[in-house]
N, C-alpha and C positions, 0 to 999 in steps of 0.2 A: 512428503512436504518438508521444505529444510526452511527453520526459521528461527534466528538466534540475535538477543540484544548484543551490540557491541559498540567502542567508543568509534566514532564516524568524524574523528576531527579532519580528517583528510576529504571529507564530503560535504560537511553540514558545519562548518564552524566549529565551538565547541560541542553542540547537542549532541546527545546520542540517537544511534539511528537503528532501523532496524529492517536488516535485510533479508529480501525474500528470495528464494528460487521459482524461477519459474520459464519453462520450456529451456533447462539447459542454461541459462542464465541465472546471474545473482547480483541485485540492486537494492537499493536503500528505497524504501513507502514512494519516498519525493521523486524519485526517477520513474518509479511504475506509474505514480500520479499524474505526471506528466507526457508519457507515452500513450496510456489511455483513457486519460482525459476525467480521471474520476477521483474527487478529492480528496488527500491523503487522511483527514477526520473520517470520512465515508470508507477508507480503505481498513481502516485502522476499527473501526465499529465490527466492519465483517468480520473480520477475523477474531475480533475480540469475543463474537457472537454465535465461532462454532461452523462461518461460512468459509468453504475450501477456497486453497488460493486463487485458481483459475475463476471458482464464481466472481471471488473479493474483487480481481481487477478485469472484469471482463463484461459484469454487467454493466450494461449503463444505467444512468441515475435517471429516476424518474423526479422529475419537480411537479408538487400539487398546487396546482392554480388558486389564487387568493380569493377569498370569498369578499 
């Protein structure tokens, strides 16, 4: 798992960003976010919580119905 903070002005403005590997590839939260559909808060939780990269962007999100 390769995963390291760095400045992303050539991606994100000034923010920094933080890019992940995955399948051979290496992108910033907001591009994986957008390829599979699973919000970069919600990407950014997994990983902060111990879940592997493949789970992080791979599962899909489940929404709980409003009571």
């Amino acid at each position: 798992m390769f995963i390291v903070w760095v400045k992303a002005k050539q991606f994100m403005g000034s923010r920094a960003g933080r890019f992940i590997e995955y399948e051979g590839r290496v992108q910033i939260i907001a591009q994986w976010s957008k390829q599979f559909g699973v919000p970069e808060s919600r990407i950014r939780w997994r990983l902060k919580n111990g879940w592997s990269v493949k789970q992080s962007l791979t599962t899909p999100v489940r929404y709980m119905p409003k009571r």
